[in-house]
C-alpha positions as CSV (number, residue, x, y, z in Angstrom):
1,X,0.0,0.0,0.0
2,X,2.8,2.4,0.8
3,X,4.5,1.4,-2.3
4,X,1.8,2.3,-4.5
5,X,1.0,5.4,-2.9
6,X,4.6,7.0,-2.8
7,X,4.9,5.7,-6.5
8,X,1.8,8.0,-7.2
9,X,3.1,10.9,-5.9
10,X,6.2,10.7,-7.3
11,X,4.9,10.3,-10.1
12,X,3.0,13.1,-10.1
13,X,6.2,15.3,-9.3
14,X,8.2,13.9,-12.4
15,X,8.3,17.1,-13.7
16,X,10.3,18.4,-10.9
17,X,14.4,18.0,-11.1
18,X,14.6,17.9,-7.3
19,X,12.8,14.7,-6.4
20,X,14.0,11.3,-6.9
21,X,12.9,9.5,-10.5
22,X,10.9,6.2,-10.0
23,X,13.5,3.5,-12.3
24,X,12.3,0.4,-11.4
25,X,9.3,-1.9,-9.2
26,X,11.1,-4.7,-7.1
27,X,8.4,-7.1,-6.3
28,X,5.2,-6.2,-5.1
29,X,6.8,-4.4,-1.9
30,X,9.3,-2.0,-2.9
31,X,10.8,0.1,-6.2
32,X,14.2,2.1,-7.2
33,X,14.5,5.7,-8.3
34,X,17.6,7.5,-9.1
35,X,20.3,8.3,-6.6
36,X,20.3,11.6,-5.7
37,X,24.6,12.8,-4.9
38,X,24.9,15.0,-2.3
39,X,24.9,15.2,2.4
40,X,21.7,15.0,4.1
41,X,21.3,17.8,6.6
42,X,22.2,14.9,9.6
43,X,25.3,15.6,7.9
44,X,25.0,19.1,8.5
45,X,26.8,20.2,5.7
46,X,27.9,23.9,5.3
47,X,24.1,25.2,3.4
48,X,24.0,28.1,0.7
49,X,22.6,31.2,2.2
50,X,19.8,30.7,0.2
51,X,19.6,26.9,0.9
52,X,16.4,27.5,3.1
53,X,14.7,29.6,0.8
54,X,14.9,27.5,-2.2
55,X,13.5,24.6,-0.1
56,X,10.4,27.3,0.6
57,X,10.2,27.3,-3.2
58,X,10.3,23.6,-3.6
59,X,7.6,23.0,-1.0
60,X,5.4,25.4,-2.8
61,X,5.9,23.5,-5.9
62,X,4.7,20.2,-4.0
63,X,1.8,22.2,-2.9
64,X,0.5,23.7,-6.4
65,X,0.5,19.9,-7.5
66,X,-1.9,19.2,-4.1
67,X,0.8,17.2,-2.9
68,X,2.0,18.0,0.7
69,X,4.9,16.4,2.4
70,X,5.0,15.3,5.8
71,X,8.7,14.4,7.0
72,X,10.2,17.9,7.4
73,X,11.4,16.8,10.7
74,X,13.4,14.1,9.2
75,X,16.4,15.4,8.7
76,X,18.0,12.3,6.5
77,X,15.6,13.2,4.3
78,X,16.6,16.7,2.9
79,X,19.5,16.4,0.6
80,X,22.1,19.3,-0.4
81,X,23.0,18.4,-4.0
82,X,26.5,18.8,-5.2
83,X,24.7,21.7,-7.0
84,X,23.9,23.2,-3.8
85,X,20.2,22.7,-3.8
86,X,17.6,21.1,-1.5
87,X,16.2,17.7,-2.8
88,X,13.6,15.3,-0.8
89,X,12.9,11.8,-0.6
90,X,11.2,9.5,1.1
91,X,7.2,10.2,0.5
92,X,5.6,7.5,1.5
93,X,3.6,9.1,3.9
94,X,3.0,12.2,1.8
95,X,-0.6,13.6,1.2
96,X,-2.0,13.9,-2.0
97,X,-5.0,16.0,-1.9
98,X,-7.5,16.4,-4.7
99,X,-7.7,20.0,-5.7
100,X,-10.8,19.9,-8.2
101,X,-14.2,19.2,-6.0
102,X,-14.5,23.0,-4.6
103,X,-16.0,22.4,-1.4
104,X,-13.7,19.3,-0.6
105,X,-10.5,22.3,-1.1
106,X,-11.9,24.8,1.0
107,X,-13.2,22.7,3.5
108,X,-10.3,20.2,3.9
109,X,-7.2,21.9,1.9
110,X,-6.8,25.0,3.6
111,X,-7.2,23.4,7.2
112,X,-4.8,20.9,6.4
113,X,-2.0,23.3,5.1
114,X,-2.6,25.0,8.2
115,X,-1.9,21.7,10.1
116,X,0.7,20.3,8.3
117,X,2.7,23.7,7.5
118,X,1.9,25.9,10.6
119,X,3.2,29.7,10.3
120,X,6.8,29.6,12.3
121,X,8.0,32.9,13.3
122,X,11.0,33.4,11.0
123,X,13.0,35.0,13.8
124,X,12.6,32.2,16.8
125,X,11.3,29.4,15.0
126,X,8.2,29.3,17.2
127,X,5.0,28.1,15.9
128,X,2.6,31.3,15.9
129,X,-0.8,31.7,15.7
130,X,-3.2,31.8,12.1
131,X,-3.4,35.9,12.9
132,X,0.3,36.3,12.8
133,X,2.8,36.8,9.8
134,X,6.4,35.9,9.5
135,X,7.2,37.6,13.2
136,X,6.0,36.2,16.7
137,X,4.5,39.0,19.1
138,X,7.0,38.0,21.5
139,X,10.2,38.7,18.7
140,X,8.0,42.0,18.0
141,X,8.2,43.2,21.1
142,X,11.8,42.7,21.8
143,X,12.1,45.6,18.8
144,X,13.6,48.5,20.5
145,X,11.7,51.9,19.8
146,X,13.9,54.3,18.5
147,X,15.6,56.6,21.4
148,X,17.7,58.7,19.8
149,X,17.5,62.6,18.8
150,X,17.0,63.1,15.4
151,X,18.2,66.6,14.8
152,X,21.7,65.6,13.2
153,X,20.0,64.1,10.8
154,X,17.9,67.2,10.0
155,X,21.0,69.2,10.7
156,X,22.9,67.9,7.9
157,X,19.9,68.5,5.4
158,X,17.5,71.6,4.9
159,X,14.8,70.4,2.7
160,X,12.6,68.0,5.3
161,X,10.8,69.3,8.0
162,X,10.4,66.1,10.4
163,X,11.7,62.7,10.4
164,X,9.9,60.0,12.3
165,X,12.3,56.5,13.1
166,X,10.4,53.8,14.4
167,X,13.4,51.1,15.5
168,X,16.9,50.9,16.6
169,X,18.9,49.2,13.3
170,X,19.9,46.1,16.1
171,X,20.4,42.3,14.8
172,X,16.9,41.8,15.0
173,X,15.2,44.3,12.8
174,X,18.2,43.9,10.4
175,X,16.7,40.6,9.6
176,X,13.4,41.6,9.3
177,X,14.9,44.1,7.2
178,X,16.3,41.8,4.8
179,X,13.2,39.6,4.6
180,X,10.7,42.4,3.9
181,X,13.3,43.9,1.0
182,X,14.9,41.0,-0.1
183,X,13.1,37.7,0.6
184,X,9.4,38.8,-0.7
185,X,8.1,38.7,2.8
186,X,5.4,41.6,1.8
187,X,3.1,41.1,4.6
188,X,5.4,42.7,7.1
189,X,4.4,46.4,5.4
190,X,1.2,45.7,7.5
191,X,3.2,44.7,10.2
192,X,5.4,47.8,10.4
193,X,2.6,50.0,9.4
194,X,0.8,49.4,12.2
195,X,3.3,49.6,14.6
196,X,4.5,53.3,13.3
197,X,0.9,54.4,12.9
198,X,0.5,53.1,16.9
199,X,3.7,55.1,18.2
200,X,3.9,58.4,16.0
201,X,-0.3,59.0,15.9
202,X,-0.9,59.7,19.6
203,X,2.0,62.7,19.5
204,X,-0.6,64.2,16.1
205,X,3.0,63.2,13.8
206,X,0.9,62.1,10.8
207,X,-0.7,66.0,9.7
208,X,-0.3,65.2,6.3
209,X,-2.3,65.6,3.2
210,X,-1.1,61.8,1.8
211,X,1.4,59.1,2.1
212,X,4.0,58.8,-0.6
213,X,7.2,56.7,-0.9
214,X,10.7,56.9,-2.3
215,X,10.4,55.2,-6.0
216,X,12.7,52.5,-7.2
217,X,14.4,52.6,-10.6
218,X,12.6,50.4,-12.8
219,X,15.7,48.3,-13.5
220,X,15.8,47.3,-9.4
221,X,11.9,47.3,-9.7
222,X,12.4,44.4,-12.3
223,X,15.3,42.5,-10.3
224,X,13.3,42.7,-7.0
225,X,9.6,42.3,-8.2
226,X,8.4,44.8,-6.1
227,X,9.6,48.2,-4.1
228,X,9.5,47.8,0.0
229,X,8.9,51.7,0.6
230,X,5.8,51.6,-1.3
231,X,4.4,49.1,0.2
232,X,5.2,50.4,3.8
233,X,3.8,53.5,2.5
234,X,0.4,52.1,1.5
235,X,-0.2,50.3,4.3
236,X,0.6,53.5,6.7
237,X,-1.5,55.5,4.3
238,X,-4.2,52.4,4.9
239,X,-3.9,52.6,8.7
240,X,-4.4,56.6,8.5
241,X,-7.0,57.1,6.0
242,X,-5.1,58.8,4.1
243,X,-4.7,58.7,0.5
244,X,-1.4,56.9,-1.3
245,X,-0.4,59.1,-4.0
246,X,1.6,57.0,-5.7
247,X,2.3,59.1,-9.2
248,X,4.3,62.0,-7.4
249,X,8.1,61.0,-7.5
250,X,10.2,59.2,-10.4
251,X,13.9,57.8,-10.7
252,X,15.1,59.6,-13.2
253,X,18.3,57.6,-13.3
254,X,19.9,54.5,-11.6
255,X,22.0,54.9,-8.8
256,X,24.3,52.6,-7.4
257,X,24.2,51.0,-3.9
258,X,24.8,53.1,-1.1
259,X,25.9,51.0,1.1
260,X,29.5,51.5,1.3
261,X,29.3,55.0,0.2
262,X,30.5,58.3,2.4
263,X,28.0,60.9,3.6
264,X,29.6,63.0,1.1
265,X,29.1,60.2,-1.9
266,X,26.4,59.7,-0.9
267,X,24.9,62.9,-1.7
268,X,26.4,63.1,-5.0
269,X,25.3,59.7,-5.7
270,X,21.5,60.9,-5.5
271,X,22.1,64.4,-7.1
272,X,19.5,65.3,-9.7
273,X,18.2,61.2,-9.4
274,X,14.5,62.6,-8.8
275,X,11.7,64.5,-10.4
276,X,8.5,65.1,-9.8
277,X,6.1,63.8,-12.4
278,X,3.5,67.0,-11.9
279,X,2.8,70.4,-10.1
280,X,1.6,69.6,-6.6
281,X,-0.4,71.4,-4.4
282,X,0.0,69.9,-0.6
283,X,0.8,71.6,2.7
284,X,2.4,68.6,3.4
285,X,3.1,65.1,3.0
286,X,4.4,62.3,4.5
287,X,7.8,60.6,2.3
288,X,8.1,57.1,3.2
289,X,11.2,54.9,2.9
290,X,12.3,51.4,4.4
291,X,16.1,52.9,6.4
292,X,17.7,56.1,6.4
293,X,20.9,56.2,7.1
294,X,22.2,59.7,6.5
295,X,19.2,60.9,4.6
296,X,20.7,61.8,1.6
297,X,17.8,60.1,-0.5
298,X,15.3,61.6,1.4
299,X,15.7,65.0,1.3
300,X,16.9,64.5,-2.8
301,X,13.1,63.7,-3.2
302,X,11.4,66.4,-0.3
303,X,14.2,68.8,-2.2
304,X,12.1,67.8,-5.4
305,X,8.9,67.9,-3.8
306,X,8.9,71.3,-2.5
307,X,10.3,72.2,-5.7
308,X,7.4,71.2,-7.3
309,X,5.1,72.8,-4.8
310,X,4.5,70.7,-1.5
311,X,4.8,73.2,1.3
312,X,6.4,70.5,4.2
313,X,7.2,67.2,3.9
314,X,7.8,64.9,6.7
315,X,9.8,61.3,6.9
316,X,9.2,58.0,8.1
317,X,11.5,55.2,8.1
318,X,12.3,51.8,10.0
319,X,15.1,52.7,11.2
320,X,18.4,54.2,10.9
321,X,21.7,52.3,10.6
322,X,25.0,53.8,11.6
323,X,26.6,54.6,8.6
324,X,29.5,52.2,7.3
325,X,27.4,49.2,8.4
326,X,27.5,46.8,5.6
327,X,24.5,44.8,7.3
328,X,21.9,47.2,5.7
């Protein structure tokens, strides 16, 4: 019986490269697939950085065939290719779930991906609740507010009026960082939205006519699938009833990483990068970016802005690395 069911399901997955190819039946008990070359994670071999998240990808691959698979917890059972990617084996207790009857998917589908692929906190690997997203409440709350004055940051620029930091730029928020920019984790926009809206609202910070955000170039638009500013922004903008103008900046050019870049380069690096697309007519509006670091970018585009007729325009942002830290 176990035979014949893992034979189905692999059968059904022969279209994927990373699990095992069925060669041969032996008897009526057993069958060979292909040898897969590589270390099991019992071996803990040393994992690509993106290791984890390619197996994420793989899993979802199972999934869009209705086939879920049950021994994660097995770790002889993920394989590191010599090509440096995650392969599985070993389905013979592996669901395969007909997708087509409607009622039968959302009746017993969706409750059984919840059951067999609870939401983890990516952060403490704890299993959280169906209303949380990527971060535990516990990991949120270990987030430490921003404490610091902000007037060297507006000292160094003339062209904002207010900037708003939500978090220090610690371990912590550097990797939620990186997940919401880098690893497609979207719903944490929601997550930092509300946190801002929560902290800043009760002082009256958010006096604005709209929400905008710091536009991408469409070549790192393309390469990323989506900009992290805007989608902080819209969600704010969401949380404050307030409208999301999202046709009042442009990248007029691309700009190179910032990262390792001077506070001096890093002015000239954003020199002339913006425009606004129209005449505007707000008292003032609230710029929205994922990190400032010396706010450089920022006050490029509130320079633009007022240039274009905004009266004020205020910042929000995560947080605000030292500069120099490659971590960002």
């Amino acid at each position: 019986m176990l035979r014949d069911h893992e034979l189905n399901i692999l059968q059904r997955l022969s279209s994927l490269n990373q699990v095992p190819r069925p060669l041969a039946e032996y008897n009526t008990k057993g069958f060979m697939y292909e040898f897969i070359e590589g270390q099991t994670l019992e071996e803990k071999p040393k994992l690509p950085e993106d290791f984890f998240d390619q197996l994420a990808d793989l899993l979802q691959q199972l999934h869009q065939r209705s086939v879920f698979y049950i021994d994660m917890n097995k770790r002889n059972n993920i394989i590191m290719g010599t090509d440096g990617k995650p392969y599985l084996i070993d389905f013979q207790i592996s669901l395969y779930l007909d997708p087509n009857p409607w009622i039968f998917k959302s009746l017993i589908l969706d409750p059984f991906h919840d059951l067999l692929y609870p939401s983890v906190c990516w952060l403490c690997d704890q299993i959280m609740g169906s209303d949380q997203q990527y971060v535990c409440r516990e990991c949120l709350n270990k987030l430490i507010p921003y404490r610091f004055q902000t007037d060297f940051l507006k000292s160094d620029h003339q062209h904002y009026d207010q900037i708003h930091i939500l978090y220090e730029f610690d371990d912590t928020l550097r990797r939620l960082v990186h997940l919401f920019k880098y690893r497609n984790c979207k719903g944490l926009a929601k997550i930092f939205a509300r946190e801002a809206v929560n902290r800043f609202s009760e002082f009256g910070a958010f006096t604005c006519a709209c929400v905008t955000a710091v536009p991408l170039h469409p070549v790192r638009h393309r390469d990323r699938g989506y900009n992290q500013s805007a989608l902080l922004a819209e969600q704010v903008a969401g949380c404050l009833k307030l409208p999301y103008a999202t046709s009042l900046l442009q990248r007029n050019r691309f700009t190179p990483s910032q990262t390792r870049l001077s506070r001096a380069e890093r002015r000239t690096n954003v020199a002339g990068a913006f425009a606004a697309i129209k005449i505007l007519h707000y008292d003032r509006i609230l710029l929205v970016d994922d990190v400032v670091t010396t706010g450089s970018t920022v006050d490029a585009c509130a320079r633009v802005l007022k240039e274009a007729g905004v009266v004020k325009v205020d910042i929000l942002a995560l947080a605000n690395p030292v500069l120099g830290d490659d971590r960002v």
